[in-house]
Backbone atoms as SQL, in Angstrom:
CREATE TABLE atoms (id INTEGER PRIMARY KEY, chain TEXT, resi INTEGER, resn TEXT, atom TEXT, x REAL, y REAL, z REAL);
INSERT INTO atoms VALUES
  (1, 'A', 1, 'UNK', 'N', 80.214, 101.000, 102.112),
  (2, 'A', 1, 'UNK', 'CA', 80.632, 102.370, 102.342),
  (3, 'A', 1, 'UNK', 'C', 81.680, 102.758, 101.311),
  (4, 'A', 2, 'UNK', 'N', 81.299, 103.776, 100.637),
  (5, 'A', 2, 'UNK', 'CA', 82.410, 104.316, 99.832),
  (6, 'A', 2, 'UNK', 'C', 83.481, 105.631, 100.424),
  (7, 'A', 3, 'UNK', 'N', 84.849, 104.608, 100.536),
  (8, 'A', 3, 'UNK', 'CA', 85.924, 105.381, 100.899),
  (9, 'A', 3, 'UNK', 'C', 86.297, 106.693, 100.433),
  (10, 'A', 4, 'UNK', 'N', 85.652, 107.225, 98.934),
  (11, 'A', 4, 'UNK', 'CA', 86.054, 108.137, 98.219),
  (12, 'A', 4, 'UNK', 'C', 84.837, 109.398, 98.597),
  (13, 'A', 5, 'UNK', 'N', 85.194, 110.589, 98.671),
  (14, 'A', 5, 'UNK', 'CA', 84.084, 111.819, 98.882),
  (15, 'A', 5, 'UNK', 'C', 84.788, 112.664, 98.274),
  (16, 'A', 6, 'UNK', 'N', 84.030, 113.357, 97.128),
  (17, 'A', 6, 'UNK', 'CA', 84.680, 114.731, 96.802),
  (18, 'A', 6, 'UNK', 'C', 84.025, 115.752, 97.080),
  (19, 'A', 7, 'UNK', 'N', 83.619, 115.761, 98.616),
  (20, 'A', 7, 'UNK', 'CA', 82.853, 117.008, 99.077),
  (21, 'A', 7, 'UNK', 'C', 83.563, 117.862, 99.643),
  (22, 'A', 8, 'UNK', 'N', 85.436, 118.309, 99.304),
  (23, 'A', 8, 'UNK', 'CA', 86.218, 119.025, 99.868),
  (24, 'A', 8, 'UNK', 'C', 86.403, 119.475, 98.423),
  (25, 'A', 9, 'UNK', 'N', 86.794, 121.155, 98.788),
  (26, 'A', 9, 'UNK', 'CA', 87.012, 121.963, 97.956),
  (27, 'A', 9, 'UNK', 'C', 88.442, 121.684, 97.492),
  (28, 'A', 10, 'UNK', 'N', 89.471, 120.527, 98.297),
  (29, 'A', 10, 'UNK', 'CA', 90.545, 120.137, 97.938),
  (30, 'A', 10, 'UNK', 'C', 90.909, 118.928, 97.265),
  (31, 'A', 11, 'UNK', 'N', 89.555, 118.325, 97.160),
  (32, 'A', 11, 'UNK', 'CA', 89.613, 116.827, 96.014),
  (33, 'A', 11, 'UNK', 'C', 89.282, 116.069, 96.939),
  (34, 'A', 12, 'UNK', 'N', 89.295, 114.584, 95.738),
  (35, 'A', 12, 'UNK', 'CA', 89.231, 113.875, 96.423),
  (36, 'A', 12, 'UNK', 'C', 89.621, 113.331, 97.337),
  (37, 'A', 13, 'UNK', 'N', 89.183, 112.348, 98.277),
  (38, 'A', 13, 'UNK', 'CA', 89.834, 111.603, 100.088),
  (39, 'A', 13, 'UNK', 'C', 89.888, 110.466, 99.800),
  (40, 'A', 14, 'UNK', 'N', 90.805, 109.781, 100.629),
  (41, 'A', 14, 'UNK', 'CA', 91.228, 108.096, 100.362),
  (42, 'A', 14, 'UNK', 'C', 91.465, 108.021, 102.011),
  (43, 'A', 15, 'UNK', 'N', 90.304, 107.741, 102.909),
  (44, 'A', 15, 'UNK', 'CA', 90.784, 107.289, 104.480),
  (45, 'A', 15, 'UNK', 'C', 91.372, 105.610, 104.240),
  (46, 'A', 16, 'UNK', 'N', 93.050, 105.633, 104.412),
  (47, 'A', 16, 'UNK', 'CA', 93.500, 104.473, 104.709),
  (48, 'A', 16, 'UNK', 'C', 92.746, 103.693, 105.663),
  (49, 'A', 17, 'UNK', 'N', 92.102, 104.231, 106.522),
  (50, 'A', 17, 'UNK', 'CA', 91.732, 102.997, 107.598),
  (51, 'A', 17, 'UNK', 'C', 90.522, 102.432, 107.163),
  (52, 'A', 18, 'UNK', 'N', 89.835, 102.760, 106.060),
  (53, 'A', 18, 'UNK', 'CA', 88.647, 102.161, 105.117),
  (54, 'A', 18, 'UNK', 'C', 88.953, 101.305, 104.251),
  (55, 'A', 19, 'UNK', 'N', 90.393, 101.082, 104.363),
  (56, 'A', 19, 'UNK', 'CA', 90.514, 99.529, 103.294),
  (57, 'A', 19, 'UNK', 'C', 90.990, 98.523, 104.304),
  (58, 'A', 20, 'UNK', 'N', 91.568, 97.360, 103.386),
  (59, 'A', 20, 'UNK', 'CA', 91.708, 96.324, 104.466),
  (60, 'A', 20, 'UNK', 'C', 93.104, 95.390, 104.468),
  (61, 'A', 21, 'UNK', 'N', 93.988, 95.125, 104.795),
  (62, 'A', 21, 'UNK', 'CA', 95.403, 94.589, 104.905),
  (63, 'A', 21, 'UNK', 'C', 95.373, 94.105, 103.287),
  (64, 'A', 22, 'UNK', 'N', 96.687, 94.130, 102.569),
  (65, 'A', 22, 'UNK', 'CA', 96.994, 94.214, 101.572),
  (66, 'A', 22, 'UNK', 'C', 96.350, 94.877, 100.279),
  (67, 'A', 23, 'UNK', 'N', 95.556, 95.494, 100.549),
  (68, 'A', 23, 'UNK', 'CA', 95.117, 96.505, 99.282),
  (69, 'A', 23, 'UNK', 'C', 96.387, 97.364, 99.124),
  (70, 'A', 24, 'UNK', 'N', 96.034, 97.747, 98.134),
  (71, 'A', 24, 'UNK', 'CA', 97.620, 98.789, 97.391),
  (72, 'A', 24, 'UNK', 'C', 97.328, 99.683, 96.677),
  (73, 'A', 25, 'UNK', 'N', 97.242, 101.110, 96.792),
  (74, 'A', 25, 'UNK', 'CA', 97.183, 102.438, 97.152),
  (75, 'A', 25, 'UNK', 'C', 98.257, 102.653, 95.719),
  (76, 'A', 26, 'UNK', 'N', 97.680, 103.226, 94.294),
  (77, 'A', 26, 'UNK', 'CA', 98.588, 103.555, 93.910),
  (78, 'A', 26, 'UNK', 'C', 98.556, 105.246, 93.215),
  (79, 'A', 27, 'UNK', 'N', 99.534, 105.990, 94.044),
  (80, 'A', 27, 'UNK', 'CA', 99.490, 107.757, 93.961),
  (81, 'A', 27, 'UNK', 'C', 100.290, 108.382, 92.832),
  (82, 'A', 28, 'UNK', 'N', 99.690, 109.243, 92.124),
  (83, 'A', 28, 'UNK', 'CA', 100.381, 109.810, 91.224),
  (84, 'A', 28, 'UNK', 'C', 100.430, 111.388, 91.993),
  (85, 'A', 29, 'UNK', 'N', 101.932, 111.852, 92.060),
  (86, 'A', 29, 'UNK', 'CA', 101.967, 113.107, 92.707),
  (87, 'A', 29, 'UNK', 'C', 102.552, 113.954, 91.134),
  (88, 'A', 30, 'UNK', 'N', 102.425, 115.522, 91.330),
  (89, 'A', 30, 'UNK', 'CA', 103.025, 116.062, 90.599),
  (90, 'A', 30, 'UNK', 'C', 104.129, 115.627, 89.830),
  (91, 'A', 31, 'UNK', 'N', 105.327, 115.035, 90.333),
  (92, 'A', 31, 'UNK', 'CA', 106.752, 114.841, 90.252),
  (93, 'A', 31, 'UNK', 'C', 106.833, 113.229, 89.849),
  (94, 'A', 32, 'UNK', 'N', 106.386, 112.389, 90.748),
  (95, 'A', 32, 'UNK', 'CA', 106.379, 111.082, 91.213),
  (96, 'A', 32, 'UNK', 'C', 105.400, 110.132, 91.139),
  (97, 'A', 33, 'UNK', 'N', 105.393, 108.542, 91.192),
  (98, 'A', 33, 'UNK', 'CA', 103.984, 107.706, 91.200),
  (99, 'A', 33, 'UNK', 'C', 104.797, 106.802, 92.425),
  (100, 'A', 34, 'UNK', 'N', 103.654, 106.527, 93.189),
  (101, 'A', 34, 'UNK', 'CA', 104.022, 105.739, 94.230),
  (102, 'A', 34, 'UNK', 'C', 103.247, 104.255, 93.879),
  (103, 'A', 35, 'UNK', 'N', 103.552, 103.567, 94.843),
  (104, 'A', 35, 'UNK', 'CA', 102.712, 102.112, 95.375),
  (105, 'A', 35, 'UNK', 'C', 102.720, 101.796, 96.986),
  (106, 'A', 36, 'UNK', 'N', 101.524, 102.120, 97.126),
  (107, 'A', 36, 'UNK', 'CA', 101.663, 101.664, 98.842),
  (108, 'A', 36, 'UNK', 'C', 100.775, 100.481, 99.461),
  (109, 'A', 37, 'UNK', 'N', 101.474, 99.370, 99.622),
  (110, 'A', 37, 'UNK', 'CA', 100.888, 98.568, 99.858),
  (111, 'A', 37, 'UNK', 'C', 100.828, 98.554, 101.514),
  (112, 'A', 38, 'UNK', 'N', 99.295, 98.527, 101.668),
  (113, 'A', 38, 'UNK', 'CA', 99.091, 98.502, 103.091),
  (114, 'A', 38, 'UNK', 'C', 99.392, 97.030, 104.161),
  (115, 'A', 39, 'UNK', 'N', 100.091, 97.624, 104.758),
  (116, 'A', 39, 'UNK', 'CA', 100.123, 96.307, 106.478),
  (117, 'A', 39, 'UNK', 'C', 99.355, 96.350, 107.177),
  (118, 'A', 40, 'UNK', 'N', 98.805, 97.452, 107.808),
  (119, 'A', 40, 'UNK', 'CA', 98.032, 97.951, 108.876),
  (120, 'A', 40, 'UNK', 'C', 97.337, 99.687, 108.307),
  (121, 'A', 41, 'UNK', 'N', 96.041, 99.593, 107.863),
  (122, 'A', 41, 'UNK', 'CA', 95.448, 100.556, 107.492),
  (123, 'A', 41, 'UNK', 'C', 95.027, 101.414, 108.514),
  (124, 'A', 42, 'UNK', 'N', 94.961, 101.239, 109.507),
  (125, 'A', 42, 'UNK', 'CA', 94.494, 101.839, 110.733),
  (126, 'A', 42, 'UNK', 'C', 95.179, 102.589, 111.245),
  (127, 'A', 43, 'UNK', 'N', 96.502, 102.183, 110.869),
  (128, 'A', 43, 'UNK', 'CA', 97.840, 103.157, 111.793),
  (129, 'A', 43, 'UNK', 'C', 98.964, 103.536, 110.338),
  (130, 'A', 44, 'UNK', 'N', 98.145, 103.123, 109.261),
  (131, 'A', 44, 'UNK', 'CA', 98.888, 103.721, 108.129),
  (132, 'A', 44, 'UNK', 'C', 100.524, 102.905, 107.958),
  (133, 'A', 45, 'UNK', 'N', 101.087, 102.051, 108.489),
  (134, 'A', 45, 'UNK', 'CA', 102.231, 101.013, 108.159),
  (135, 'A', 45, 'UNK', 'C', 101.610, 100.304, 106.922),
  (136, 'A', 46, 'UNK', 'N', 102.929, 100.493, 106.237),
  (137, 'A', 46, 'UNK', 'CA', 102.984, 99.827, 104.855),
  (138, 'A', 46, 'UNK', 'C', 104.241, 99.570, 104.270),
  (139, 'A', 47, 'UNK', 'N', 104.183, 99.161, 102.761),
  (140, 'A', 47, 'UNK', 'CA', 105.134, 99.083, 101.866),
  (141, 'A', 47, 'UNK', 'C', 105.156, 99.882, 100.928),
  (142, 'A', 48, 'UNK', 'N', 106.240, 101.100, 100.770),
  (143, 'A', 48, 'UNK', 'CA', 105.947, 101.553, 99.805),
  (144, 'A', 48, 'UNK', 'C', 107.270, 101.758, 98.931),
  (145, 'A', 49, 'UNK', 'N', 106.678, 102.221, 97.873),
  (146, 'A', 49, 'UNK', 'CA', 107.494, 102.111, 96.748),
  (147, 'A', 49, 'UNK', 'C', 107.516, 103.065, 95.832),
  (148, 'A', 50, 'UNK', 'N', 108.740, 103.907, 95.393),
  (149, 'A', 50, 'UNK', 'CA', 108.170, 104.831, 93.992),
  (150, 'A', 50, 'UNK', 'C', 109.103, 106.329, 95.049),
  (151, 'A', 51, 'UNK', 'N', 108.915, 107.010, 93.451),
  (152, 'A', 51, 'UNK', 'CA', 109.588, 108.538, 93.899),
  (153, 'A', 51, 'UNK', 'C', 111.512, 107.975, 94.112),
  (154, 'A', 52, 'UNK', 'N', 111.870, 109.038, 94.300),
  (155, 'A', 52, 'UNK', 'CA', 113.520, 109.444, 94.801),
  (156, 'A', 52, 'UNK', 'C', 113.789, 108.292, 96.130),
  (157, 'A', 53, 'UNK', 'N', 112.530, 108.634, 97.005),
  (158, 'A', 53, 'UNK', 'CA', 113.349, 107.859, 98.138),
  (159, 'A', 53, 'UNK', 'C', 112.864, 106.408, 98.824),
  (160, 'A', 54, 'UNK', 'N', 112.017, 106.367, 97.363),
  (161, 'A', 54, 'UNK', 'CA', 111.602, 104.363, 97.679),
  (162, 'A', 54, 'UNK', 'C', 112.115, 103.668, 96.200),
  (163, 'A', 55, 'UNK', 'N', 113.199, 103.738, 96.072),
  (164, 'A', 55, 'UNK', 'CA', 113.660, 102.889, 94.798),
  (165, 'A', 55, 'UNK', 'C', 113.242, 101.549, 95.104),
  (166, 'A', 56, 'UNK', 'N', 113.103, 100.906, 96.223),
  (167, 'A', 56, 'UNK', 'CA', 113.014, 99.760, 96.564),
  (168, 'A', 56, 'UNK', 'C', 111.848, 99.687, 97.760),
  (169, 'A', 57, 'UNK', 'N', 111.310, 98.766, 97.401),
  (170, 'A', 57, 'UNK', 'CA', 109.925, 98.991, 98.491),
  (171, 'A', 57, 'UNK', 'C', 110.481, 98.956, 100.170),
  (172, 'A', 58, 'UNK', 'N', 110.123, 99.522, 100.881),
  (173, 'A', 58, 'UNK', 'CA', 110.585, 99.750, 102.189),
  (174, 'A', 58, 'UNK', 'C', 109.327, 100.398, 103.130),
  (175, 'A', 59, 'UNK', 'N', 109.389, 99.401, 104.520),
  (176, 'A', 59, 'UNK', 'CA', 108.418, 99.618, 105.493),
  (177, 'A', 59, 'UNK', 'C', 108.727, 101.377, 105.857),
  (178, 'A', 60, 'UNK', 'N', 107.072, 101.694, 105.925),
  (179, 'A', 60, 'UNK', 'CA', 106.689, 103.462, 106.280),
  (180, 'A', 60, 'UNK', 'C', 105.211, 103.508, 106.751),
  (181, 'A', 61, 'UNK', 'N', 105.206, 104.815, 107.464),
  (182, 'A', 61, 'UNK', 'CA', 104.019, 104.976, 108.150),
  (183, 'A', 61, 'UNK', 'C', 103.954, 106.227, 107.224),
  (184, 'A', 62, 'UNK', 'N', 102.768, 105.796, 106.701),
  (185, 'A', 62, 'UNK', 'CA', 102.138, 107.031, 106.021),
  (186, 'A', 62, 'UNK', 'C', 101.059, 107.725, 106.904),
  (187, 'A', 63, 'UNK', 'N', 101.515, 108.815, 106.769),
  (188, 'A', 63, 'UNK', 'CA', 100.768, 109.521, 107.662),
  (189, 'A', 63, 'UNK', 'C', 99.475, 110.418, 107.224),
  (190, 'A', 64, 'UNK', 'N', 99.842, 110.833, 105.931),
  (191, 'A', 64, 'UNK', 'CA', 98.304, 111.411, 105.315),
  (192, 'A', 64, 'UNK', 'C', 98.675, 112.805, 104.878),
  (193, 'A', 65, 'UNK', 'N', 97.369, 113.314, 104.368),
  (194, 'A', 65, 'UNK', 'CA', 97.745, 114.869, 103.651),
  (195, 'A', 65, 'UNK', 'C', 98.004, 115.787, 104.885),
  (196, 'A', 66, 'UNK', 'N', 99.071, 116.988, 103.866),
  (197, 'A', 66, 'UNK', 'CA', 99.309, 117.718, 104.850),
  (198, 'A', 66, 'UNK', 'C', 99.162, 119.174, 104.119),
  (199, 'A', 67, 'UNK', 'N', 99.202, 120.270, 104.939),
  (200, 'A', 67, 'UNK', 'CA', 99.546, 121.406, 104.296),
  (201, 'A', 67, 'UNK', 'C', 99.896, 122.276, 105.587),
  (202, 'A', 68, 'UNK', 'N', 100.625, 123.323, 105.114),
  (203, 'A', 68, 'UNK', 'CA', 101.095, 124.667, 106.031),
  (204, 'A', 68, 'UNK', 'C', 100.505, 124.811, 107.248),
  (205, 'A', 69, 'UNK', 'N', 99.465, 124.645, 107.167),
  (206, 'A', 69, 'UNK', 'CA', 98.141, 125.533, 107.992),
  (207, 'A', 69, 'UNK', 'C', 97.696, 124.166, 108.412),
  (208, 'A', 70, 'UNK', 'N', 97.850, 122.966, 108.296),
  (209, 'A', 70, 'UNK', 'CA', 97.427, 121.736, 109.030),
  (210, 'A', 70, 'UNK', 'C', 96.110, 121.279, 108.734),
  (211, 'A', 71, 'UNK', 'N', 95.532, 121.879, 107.949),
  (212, 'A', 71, 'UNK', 'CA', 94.545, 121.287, 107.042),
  (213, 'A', 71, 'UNK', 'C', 94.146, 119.764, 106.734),
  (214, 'A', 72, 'UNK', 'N', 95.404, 118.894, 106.167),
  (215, 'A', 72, 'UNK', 'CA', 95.086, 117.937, 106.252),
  (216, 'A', 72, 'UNK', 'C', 94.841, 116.468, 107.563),
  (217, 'A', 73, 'UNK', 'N', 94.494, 115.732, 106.952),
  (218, 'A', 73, 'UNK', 'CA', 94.164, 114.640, 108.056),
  (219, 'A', 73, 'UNK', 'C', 94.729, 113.395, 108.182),
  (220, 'A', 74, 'UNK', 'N', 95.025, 113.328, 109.208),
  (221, 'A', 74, 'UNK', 'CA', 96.046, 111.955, 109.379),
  (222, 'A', 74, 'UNK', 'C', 94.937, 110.453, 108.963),
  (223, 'A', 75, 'UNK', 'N', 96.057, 110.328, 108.207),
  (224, 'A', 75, 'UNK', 'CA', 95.552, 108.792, 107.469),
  (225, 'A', 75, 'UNK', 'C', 94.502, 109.042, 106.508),
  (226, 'A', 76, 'UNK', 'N', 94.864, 110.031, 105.985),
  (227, 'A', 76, 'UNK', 'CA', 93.441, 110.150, 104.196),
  (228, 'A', 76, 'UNK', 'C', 94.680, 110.650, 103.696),
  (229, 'A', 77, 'UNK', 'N', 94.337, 110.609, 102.258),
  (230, 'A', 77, 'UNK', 'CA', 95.651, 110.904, 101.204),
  (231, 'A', 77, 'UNK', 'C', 94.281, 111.770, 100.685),
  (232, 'A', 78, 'UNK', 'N', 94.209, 112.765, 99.934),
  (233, 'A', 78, 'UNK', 'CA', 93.515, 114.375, 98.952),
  (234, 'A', 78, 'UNK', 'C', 94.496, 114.351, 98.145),
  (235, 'A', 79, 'UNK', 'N', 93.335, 114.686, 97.091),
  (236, 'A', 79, 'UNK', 'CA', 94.615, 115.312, 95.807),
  (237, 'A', 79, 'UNK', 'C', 94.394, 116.540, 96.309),
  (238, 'A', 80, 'UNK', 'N', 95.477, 117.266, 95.261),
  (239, 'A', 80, 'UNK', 'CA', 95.565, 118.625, 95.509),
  (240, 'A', 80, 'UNK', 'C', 96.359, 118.648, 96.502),
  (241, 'A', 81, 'UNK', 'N', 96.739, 117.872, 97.699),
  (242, 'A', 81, 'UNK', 'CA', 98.002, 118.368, 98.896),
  (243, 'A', 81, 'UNK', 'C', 99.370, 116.970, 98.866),
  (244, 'A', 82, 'UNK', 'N', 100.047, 117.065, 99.578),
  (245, 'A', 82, 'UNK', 'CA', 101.556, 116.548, 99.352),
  (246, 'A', 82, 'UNK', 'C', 100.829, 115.578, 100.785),
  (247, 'A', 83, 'UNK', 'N', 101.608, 114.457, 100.026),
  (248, 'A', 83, 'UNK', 'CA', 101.368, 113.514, 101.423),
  (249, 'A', 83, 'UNK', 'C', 102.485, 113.228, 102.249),
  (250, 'A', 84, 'UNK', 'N', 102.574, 113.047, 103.712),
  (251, 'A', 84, 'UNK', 'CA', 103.856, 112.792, 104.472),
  (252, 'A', 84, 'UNK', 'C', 104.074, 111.307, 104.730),
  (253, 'A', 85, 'UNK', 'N', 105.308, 110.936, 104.289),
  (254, 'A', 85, 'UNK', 'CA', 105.458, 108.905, 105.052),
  (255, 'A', 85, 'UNK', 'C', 106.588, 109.210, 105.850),
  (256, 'A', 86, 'UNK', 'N', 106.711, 108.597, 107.030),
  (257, 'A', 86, 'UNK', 'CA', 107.776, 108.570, 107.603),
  (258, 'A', 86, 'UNK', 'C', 108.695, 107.221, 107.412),
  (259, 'A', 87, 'UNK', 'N', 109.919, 107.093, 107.207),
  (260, 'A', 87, 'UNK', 'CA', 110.693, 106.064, 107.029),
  (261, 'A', 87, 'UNK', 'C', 111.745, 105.834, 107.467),
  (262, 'A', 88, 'UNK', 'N', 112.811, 104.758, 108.459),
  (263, 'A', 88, 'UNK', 'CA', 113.781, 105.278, 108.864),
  (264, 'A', 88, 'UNK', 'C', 113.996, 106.745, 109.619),
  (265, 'A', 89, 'UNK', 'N', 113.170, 106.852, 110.303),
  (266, 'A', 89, 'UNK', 'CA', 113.385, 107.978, 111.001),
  (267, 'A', 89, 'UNK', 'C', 113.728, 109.179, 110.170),
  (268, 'A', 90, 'UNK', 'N', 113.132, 109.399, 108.865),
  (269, 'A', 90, 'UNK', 'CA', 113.455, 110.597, 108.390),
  (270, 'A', 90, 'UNK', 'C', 112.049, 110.751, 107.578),
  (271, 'A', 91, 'UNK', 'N', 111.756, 111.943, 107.389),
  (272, 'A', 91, 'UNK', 'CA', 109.703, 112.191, 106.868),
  (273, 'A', 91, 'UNK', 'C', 110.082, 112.604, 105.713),
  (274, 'A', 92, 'UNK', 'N', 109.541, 112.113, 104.611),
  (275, 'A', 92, 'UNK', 'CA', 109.201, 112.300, 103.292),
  (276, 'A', 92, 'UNK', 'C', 107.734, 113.035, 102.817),
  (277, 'A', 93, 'UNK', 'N', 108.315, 114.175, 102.073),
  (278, 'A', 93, 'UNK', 'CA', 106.857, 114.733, 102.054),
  (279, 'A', 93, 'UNK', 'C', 106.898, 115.190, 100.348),
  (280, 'A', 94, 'UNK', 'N', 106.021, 114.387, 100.071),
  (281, 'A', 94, 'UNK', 'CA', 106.089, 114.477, 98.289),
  (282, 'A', 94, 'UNK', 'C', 105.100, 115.770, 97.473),
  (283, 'A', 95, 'UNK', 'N', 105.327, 115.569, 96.437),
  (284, 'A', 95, 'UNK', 'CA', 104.495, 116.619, 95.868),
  (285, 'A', 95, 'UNK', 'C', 102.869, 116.572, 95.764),
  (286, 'A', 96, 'UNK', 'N', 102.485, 117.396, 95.451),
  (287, 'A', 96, 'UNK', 'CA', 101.018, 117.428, 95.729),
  (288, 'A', 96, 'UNK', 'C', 100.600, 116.146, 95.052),
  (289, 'A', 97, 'UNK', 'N', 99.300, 115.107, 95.815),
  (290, 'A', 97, 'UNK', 'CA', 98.716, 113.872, 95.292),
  (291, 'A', 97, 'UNK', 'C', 98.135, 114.583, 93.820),
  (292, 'A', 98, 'UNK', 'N', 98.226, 114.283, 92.721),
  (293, 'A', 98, 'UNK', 'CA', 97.016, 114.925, 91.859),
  (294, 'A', 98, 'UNK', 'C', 95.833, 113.302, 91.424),
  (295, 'A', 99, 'UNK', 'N', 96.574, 112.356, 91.774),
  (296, 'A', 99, 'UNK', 'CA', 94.914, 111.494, 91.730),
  (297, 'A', 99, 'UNK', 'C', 95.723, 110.002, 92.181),
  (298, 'A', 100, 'UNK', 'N', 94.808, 108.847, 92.425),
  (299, 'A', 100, 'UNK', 'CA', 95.016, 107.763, 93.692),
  (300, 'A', 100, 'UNK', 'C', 94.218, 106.938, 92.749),
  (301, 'A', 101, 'UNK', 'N', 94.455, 105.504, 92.953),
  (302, 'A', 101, 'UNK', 'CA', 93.559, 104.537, 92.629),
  (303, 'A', 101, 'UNK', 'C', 93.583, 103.311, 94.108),
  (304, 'A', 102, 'UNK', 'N', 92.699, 102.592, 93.941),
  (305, 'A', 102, 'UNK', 'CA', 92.934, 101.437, 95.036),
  (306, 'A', 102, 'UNK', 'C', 92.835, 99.992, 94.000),
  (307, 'A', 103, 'UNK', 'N', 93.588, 98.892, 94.732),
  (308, 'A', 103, 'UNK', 'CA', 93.713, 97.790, 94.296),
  (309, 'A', 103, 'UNK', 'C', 93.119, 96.848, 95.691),
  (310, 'A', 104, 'UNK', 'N', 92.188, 96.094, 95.258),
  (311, 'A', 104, 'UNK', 'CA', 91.807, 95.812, 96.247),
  (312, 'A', 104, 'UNK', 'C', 92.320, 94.207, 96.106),
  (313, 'A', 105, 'UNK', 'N', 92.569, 93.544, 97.057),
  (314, 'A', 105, 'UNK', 'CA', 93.222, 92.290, 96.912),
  (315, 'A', 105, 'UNK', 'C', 92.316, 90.979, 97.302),
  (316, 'A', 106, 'UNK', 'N', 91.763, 90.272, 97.009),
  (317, 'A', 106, 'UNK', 'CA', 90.957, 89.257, 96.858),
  (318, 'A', 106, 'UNK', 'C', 91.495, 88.380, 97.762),
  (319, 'A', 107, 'UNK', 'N', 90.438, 88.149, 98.853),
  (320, 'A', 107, 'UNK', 'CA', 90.375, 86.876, 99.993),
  (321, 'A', 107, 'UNK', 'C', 90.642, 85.465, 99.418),
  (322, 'A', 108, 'UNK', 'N', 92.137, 85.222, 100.215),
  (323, 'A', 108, 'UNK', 'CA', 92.361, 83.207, 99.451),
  (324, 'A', 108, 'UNK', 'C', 91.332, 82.592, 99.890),
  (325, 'A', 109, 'UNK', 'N', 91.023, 81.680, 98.696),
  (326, 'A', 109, 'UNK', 'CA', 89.771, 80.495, 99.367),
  (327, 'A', 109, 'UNK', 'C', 90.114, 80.038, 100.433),
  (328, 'A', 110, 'UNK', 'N', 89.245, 79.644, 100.844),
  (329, 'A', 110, 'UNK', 'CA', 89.392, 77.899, 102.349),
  (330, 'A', 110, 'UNK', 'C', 90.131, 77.337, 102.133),
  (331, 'A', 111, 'UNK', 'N', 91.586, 76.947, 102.496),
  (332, 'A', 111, 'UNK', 'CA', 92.253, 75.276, 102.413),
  (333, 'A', 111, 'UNK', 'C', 91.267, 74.237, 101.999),
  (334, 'A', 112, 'UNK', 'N', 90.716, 74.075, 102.535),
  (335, 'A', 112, 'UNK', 'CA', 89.499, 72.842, 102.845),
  (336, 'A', 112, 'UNK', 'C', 88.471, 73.214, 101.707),
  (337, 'A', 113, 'UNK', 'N', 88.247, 74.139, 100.749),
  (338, 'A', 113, 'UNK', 'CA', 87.725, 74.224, 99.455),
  (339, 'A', 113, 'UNK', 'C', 88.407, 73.620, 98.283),
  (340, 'A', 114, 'UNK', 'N', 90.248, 74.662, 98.319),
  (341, 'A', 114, 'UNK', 'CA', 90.809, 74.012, 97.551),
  (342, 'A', 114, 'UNK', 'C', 91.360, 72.588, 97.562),
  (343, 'A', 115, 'UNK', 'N', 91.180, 72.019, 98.908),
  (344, 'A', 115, 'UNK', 'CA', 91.469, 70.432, 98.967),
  (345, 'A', 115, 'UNK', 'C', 90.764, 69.874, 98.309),
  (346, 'A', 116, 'UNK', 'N', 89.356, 70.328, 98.523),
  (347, 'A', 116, 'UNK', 'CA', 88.027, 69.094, 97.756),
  (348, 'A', 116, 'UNK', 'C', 88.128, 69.327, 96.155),
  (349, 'A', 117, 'UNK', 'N', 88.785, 70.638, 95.587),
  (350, 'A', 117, 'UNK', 'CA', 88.443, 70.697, 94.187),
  (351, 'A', 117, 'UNK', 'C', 89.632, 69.873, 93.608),
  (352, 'A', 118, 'UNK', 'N', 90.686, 69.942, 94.377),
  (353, 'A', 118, 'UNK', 'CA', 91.932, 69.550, 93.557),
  (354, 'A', 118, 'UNK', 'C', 92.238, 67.850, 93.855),
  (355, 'A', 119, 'UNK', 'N', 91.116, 67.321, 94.867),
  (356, 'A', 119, 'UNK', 'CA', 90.923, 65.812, 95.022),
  (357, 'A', 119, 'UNK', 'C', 89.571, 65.645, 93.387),
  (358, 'A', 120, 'UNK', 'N', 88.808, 66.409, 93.360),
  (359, 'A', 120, 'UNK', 'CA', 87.481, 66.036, 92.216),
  (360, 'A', 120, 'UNK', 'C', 88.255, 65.878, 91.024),
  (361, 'A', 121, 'UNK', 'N', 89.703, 66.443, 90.632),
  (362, 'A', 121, 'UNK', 'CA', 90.444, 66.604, 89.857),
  (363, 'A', 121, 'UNK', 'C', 91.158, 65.121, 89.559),
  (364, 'A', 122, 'UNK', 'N', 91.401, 64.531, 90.620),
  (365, 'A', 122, 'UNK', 'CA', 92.309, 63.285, 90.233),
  (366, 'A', 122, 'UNK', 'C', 91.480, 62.027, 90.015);
């Protein structure tokens, strides 16, 4: 299944809950570039990083695009609209996404794989 659709007149969609624990979300907004490394894609908890008010990576619930009129949808990031994270009890709402990439993070082998290769070794 491909997470990405540009069948909105507002860009492309990134549904967080279509990737999978540690992939990392990286947003370029008007102003700012983020990094959001996901904890829980389903409920949007992560690590993020980037802009004015993540100098330092710090746990947030990203909540997804937003606009005036409520348009957007909780837990998809769109270009073209400002995304909201909440952090410390205070909501960050950045400048419009203008484009997203995903990093997808590669499953560690078996213990019990890398045991047998690194015994064929000695």
């Amino acid at each position: 299944m491909n997470c990405l659709s540009t069948t909105s007149s507002l860009g492309a969609h990134l549904r967080l809950a279509t990737l999978a624990r540690s992939d990392t979300v990286h947003v370029t907004t008007t102003h700012s570039n983020y990094r959001i490394c996901l904890l829980d894609p389903v409920t949007g908890r992560a690590l993020v990083e980037g802009g004015r008010h993540f100098a330092e990576p710090a746990e947030a619930m990203v909540c997804g695009a937003t606009t005036s009129a409520s348009a957007g949808e909780h837990g998809e990031i769109t270009t073209g609209l400002p995304l909201e994270i909440w952090t410390h009890d205070q909501l960050v709402c950045t400048s419009p996404v203008l484009s997203f990439s995903v990093e997808h993070q590669l499953p560690a082998p078996p213990i019990s794989a890398t045991a047998s290769q690194e015994s064929k070794q000695i």
